[in-house]
Every structure is written in C-alpha cells, then in structure tokens.
Gaussian input, Z-matrix of N, CA and C with variables (Angstrom, degrees):
# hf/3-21g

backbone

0 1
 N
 C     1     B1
 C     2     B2     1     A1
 N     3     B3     2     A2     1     D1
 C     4     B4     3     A3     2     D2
 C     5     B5     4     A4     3     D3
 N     6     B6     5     A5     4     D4
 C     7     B7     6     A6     5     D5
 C     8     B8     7     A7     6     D6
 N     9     B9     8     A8     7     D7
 C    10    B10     9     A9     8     D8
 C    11    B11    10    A10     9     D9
 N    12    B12    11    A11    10    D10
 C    13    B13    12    A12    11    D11
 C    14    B14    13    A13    12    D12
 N    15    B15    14    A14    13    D13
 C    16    B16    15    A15    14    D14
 C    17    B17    16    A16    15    D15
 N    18    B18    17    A17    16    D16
 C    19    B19    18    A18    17    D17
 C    20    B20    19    A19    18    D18
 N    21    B21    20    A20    19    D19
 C    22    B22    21    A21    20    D20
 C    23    B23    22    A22    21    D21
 N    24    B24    23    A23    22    D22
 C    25    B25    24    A24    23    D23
 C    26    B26    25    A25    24    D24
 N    27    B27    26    A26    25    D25
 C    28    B28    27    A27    26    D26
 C    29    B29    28    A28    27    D27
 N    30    B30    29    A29    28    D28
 C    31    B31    30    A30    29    D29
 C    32    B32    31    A31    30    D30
 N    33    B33    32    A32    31    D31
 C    34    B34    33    A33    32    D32
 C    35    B35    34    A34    33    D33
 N    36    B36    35    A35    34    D34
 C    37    B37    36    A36    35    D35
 C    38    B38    37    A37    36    D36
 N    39    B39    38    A38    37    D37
 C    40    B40    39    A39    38    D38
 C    41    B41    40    A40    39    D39
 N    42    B42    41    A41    40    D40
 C    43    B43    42    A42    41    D41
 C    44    B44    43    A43    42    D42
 N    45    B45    44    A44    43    D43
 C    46    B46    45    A45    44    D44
 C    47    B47    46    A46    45    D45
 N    48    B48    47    A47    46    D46
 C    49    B49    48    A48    47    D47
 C    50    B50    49    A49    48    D48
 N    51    B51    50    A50    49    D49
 C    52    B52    51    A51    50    D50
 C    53    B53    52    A52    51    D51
 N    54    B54    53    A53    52    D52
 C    55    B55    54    A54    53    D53
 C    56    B56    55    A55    54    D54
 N    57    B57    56    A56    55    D55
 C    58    B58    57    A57    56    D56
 C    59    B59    58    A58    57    D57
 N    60    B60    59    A59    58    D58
 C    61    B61    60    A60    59    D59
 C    62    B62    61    A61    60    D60
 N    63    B63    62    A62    61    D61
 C    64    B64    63    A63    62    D62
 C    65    B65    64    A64    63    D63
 N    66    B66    65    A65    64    D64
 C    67    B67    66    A66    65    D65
 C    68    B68    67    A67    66    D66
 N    69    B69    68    A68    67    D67
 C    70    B70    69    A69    68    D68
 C    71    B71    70    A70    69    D69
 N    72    B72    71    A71    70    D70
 C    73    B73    72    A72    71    D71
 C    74    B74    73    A73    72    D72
 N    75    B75    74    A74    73    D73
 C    76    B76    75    A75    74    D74
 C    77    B77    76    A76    75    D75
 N    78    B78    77    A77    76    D76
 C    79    B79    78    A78    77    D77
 C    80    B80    79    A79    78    D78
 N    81    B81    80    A80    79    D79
 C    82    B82    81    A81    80    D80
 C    83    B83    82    A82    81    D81
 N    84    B84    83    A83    82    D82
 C    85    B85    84    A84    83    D83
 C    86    B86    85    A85    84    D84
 N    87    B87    86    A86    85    D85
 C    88    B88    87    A87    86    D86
 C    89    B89    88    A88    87    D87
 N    90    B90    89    A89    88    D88
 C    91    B91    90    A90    89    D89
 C    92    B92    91    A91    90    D90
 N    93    B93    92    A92    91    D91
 C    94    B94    93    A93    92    D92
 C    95    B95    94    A94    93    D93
 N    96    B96    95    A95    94    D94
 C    97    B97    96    A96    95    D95
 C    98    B98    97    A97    96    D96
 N    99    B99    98    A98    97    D97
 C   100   B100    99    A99    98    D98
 C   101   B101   100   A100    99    D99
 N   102   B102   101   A101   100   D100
 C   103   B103   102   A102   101   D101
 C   104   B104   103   A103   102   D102
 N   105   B105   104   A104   103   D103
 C   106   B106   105   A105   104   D104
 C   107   B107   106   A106   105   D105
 N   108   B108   107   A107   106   D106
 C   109   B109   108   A108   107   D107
 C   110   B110   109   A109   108   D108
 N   111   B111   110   A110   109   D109
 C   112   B112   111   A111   110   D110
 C   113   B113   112   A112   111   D111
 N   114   B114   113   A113   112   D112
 C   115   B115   114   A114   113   D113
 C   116   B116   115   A115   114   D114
 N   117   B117   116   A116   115   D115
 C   118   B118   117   A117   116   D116
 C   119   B119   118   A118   117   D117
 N   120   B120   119   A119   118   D118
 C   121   B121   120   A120   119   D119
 C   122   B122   121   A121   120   D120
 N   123   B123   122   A122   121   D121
 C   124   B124   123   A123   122   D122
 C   125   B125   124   A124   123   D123
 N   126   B126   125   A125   124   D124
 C   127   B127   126   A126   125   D125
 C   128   B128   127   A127   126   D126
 N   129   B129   128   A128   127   D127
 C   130   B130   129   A129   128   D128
 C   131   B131   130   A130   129   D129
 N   132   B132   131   A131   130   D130
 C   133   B133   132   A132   131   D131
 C   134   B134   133   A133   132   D132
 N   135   B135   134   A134   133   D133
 C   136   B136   135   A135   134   D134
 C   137   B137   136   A136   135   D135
 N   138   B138   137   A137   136   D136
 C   139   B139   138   A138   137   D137
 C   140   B140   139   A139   138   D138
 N   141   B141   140   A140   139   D139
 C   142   B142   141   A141   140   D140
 C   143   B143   142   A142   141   D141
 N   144   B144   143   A143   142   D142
 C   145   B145   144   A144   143   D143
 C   146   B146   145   A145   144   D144
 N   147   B147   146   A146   145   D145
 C   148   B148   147   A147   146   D146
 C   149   B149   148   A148   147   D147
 N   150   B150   149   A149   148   D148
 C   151   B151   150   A150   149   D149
 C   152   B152   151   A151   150   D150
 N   153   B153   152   A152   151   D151
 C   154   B154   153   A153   152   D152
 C   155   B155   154   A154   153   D153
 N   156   B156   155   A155   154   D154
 C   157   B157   156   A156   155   D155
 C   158   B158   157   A157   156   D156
 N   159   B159   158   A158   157   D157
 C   160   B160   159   A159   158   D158
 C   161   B161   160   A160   159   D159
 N   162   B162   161   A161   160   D160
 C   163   B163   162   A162   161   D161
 C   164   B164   163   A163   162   D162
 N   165   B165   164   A164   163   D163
 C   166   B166   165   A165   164   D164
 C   167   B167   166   A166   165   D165
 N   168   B168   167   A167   166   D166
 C   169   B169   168   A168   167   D167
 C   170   B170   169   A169   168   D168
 N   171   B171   170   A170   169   D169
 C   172   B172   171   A171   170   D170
 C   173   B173   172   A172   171   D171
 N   174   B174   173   A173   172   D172
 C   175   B175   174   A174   173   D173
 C   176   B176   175   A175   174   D174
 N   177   B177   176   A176   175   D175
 C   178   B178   177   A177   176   D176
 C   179   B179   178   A178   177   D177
 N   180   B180   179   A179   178   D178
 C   181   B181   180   A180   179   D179
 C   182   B182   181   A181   180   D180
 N   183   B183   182   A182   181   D181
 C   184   B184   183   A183   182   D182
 C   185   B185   184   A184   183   D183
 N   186   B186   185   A185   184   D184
 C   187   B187   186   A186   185   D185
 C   188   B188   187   A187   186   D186
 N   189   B189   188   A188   187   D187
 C   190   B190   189   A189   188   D188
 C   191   B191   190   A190   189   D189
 N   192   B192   191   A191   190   D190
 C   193   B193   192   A192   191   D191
 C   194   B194   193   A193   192   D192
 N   195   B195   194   A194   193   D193
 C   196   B196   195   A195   194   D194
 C   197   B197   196   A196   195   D195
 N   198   B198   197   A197   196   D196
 C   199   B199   198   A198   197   D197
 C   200   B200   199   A199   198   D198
 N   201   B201   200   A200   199   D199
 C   202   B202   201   A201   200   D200
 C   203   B203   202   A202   201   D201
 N   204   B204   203   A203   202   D202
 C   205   B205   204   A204   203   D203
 C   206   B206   205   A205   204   D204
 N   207   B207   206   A206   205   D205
 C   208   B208   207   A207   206   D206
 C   209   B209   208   A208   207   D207
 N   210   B210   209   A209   208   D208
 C   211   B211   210   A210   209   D209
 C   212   B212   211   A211   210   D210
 N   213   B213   212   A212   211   D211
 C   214   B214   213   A213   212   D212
 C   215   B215   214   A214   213   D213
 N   216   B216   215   A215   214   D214
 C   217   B217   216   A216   215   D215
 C   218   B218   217   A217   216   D216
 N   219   B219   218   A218   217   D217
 C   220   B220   219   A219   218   D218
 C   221   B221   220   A220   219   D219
 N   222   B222   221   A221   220   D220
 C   223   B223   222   A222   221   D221
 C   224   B224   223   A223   222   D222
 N   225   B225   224   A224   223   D223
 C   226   B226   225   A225   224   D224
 C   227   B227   226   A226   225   D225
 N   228   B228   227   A227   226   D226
 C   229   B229   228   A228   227   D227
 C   230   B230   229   A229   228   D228
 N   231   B231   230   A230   229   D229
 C   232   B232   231   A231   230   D230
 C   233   B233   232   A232   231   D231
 N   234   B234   233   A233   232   D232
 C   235   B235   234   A234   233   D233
 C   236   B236   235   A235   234   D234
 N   237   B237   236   A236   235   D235
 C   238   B238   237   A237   236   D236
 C   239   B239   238   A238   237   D237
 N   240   B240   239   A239   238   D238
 C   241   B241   240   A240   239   D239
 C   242   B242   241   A241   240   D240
 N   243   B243   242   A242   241   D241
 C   244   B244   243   A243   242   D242
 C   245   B245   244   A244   243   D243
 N   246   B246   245   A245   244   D244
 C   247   B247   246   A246   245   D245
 C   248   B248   247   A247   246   D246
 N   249   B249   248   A248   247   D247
 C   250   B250   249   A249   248   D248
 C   251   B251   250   A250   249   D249
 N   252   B252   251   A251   250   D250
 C   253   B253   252   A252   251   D251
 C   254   B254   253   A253   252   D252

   B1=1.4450
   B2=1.5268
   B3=1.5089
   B4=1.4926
   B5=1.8000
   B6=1.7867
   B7=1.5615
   B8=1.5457
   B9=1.5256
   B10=1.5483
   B11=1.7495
   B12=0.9091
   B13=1.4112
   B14=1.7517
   B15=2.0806
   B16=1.4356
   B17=1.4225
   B18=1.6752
   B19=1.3864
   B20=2.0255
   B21=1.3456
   B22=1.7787
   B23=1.5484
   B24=1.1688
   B25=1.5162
   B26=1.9645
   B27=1.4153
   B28=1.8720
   B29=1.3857
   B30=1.2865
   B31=1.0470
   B32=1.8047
   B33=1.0699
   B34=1.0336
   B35=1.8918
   B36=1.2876
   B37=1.6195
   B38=1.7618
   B39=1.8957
   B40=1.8327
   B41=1.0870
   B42=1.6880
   B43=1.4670
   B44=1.2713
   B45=1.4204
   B46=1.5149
   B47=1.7469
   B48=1.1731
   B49=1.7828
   B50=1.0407
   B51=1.6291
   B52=1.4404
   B53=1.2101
   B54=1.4918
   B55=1.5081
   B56=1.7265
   B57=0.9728
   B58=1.5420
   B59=1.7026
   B60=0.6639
   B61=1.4948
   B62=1.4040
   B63=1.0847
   B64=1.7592
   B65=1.3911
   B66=1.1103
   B67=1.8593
   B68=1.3823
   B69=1.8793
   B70=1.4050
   B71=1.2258
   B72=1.4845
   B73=1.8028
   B74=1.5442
   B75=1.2488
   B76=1.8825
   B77=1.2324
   B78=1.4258
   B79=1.6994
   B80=1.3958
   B81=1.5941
   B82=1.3248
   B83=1.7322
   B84=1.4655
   B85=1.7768
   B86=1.1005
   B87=1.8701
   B88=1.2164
   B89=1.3265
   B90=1.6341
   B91=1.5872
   B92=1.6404
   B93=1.0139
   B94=1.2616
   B95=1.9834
   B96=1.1141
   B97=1.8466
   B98=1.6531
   B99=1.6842
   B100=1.8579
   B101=1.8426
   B102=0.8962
   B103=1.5884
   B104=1.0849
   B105=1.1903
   B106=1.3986
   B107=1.8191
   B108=1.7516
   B109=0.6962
   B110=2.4264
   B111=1.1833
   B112=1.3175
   B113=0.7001
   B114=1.7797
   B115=1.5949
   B116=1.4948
   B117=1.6723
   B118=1.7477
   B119=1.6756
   B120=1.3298
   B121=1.0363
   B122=1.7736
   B123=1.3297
   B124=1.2043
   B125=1.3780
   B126=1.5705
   B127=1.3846
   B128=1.5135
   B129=1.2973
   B130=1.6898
   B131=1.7319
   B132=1.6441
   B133=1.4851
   B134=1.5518
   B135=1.6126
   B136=1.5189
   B137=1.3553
   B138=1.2754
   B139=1.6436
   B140=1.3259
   B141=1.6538
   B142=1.2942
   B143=1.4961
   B144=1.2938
   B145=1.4398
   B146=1.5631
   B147=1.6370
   B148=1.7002
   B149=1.6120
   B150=1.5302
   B151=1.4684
   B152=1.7355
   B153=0.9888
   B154=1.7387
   B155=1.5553
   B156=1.3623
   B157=1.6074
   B158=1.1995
   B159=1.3481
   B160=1.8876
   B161=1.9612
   B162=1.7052
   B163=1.3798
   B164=1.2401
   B165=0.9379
   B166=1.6384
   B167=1.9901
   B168=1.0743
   B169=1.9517
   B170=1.6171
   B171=1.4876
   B172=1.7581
   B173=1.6027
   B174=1.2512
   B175=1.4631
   B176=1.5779
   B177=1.3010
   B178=1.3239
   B179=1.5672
   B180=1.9893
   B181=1.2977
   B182=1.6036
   B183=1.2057
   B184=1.2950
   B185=1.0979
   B186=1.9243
   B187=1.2780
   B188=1.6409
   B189=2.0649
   B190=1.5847
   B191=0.8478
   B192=1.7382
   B193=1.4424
   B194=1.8995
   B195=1.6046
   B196=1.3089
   B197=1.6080
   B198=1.3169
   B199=1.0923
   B200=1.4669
   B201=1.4956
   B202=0.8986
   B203=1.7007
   B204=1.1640
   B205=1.6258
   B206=1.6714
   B207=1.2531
   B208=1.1796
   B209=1.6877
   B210=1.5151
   B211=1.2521
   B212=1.3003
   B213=1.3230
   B214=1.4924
   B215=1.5367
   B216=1.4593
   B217=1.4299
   B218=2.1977
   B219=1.3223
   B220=1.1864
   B221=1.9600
   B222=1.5606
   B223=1.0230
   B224=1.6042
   B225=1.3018
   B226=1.1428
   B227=1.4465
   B228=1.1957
   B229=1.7134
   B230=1.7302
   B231=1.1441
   B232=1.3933
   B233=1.3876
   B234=1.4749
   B235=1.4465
   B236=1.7630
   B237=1.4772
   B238=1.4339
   B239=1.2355
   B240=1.3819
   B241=0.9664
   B242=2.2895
   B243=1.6695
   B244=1.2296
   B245=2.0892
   B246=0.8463
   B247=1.9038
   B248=1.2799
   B249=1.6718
   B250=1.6583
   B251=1.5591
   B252=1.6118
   B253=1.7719
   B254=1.5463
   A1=111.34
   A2=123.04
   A3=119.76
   A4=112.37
   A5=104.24
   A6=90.88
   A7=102.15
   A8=116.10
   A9=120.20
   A10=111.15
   A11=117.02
   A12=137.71
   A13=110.11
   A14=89.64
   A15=103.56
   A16=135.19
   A17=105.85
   A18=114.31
   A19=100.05
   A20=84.06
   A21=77.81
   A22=100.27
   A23=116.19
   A24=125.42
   A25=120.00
   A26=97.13
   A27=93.64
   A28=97.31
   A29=112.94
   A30=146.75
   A31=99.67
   A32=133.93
   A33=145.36
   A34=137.58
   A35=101.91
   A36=127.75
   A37=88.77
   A38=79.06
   A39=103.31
   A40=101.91
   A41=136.91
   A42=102.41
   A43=115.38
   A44=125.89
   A45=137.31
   A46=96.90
   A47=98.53
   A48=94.98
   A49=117.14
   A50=133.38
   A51=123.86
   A52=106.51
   A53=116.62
   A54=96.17
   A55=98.34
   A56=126.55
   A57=114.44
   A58=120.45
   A59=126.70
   A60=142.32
   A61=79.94
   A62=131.47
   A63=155.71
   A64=108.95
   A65=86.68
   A66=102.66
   A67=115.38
   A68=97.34
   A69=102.57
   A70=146.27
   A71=102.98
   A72=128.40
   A73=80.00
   A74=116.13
   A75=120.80
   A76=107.15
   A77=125.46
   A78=96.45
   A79=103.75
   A80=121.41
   A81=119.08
   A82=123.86
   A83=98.33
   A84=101.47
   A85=96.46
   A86=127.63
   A87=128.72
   A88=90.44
   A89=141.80
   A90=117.25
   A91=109.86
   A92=143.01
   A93=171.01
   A94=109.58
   A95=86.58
   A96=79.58
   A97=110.04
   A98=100.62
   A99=109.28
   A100=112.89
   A101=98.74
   A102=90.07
   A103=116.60
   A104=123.53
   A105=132.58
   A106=101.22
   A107=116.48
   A108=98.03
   A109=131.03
   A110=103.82
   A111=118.10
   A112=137.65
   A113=127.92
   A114=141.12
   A115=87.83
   A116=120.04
   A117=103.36
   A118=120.78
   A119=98.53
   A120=100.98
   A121=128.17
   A122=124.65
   A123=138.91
   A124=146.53
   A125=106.75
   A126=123.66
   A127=104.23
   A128=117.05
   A129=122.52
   A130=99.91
   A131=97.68
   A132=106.77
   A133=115.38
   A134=105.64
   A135=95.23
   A136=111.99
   A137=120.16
   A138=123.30
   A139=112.65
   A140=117.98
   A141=130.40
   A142=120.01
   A143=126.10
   A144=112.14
   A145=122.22
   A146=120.76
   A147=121.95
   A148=85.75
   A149=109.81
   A150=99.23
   A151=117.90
   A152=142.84
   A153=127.26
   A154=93.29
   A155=106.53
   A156=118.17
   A157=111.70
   A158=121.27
   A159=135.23
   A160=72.35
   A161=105.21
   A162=111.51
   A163=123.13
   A164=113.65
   A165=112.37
   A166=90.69
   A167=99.28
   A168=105.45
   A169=99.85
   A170=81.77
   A171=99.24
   A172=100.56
   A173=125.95
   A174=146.95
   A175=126.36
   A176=137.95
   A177=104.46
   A178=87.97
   A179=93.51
   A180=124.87
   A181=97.53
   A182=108.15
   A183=115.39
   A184=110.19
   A185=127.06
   A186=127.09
   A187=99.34
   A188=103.11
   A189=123.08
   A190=111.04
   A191=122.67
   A192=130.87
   A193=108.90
   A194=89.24
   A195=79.08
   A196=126.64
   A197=114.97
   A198=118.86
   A199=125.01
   A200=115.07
   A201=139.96
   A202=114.78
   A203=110.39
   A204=129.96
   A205=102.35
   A206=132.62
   A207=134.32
   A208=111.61
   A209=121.59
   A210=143.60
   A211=95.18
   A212=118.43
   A213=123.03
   A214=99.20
   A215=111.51
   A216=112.71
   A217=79.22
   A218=106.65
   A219=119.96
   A220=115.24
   A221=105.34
   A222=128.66
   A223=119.01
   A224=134.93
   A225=152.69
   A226=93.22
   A227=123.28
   A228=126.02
   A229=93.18
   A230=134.82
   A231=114.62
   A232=131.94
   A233=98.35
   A234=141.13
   A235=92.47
   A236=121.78
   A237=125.29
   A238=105.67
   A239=130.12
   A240=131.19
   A241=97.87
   A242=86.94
   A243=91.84
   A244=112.20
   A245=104.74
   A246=113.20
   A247=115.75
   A248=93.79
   A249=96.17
   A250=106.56
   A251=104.62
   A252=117.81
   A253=89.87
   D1=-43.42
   D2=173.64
   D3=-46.50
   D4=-37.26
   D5=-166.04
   D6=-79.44
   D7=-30.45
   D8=171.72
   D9=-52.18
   D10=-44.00
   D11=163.52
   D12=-28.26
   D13=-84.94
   D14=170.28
   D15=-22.52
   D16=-54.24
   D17=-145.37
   D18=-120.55
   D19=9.80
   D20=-175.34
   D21=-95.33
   D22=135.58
   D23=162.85
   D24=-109.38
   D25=144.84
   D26=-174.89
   D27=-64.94
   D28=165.94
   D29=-169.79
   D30=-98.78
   D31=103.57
   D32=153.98
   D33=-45.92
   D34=-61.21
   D35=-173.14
   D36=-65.73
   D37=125.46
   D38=171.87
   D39=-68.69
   D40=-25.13
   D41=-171.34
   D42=-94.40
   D43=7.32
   D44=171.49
   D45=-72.97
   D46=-77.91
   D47=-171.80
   D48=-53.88
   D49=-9.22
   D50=169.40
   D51=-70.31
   D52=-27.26
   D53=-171.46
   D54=-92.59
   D55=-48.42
   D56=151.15
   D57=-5.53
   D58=-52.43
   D59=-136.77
   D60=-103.65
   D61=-55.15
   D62=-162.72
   D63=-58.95
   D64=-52.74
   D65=-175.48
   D66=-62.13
   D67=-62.18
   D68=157.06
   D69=-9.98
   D70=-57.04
   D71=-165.40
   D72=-75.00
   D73=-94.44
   D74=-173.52
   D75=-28.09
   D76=-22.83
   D77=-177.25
   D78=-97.72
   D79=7.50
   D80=-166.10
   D81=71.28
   D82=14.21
   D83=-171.01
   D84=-81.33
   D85=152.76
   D86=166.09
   D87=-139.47
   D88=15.62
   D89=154.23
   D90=-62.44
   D91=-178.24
   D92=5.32
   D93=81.15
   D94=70.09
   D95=177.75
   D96=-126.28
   D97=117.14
   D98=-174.14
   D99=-59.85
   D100=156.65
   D101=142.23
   D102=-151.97
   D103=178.38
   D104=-118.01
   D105=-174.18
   D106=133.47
   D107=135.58
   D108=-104.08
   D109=-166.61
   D110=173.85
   D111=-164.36
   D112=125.03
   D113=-135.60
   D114=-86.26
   D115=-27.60
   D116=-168.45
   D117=-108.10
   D118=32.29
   D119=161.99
   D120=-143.35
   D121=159.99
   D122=-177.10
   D123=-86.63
   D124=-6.36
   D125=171.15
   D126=-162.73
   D127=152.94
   D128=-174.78
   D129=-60.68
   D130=141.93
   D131=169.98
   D132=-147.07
   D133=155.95
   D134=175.37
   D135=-105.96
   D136=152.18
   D137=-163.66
   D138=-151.05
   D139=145.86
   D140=-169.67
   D141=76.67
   D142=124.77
   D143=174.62
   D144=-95.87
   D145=11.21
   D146=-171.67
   D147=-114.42
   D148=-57.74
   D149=-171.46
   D150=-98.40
   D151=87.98
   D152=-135.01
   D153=-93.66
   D154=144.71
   D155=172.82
   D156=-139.58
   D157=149.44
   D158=-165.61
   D159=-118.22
   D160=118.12
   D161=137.84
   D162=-78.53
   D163=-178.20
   D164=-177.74
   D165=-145.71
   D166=171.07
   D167=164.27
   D168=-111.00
   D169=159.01
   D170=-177.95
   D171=-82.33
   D172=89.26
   D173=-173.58
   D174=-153.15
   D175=153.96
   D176=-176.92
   D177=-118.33
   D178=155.74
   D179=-158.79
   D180=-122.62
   D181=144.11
   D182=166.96
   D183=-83.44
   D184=176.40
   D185=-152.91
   D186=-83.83
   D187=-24.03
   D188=-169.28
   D189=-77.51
   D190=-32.53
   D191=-179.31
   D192=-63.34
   D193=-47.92
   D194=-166.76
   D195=-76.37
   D196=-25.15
   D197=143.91
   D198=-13.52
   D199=-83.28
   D200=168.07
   D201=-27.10
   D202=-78.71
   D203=169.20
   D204=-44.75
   D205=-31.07
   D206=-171.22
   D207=-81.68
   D208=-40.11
   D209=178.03
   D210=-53.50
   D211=-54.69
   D212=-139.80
   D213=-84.13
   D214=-31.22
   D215=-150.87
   D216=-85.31
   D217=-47.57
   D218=-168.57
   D219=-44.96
   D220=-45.45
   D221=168.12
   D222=-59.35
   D223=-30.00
   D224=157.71
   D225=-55.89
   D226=-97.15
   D227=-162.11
   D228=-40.22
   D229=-41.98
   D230=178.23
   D231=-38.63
   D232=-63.94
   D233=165.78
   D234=-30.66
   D235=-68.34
   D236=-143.10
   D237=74.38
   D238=67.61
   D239=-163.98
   D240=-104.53
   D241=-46.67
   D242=-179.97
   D243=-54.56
   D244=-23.14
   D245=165.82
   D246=-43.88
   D247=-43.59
   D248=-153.69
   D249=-88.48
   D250=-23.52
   D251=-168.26
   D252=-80.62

C-alpha cells in the first residue's frame, strides 16, 4: 500500500469524474471516492476502506471502458466487498 500510495496520482480530466460522479448517482453512493491513476500497478483496483479510491493503470482507456471499469470497481465498495477480502 505505501508504493500504491507513492506512485498514484489524482486523476484530473473532467470527463473522467463525470463519469465517476455518474456512476455514483445510479449506484446511490454518496461517499467521496478519488481516483487515481498508478505507475505500479496492472489492472484497476479499489483501495482503502475510510477514504476509498478506484486506481486505474497507466494505459489508455476508452470513455466505454472506463465506465465500465468504474461500475465494477464502484459496485464492490457497495457490496463491502473490500471487508470481506
């Protein structure tokens, strides 16, 4: 987690967090969850259980992909999934 920590930077671009933001609303989420990408890792993950963040990999994503990748990771923190792992 320190190097996930280290090497992750926020995610900047409005049209990422709109769909962020998007997802949110439909799933009914109202925490606060960043995202982020990170140079040390290899597939999107969700991380932390007080402050929650969607990494992403340093790769490029389509607007559908990310969507997609965003649901899934989003749907997990619903779940409390990270509790159970």
């Amino acid at each position: 987690m320190k190097m996930v920590h280290r090497w992750s930077e926020p995610i900047t671009d409005s049209g990422s967090l709109k769909i962020l933001e998007g997802l949110k609303a439909e799933l009914e989420i109202k925490t606060p969850v960043k995202l982020s990408v990170c140079q040390c890792i290899s597939s999107p993950m969700l991380v932390n259980f007080f402050h929650p963040a969607i990494l992403l990999p340093p790769i490029k994503i389509t607007d559908n992909e990310l969507s997609l990748i965003l649901k899934h990771e989003l749907i997990h923190f619903k779940r409390h999934d990270l509790w159970c792992k």
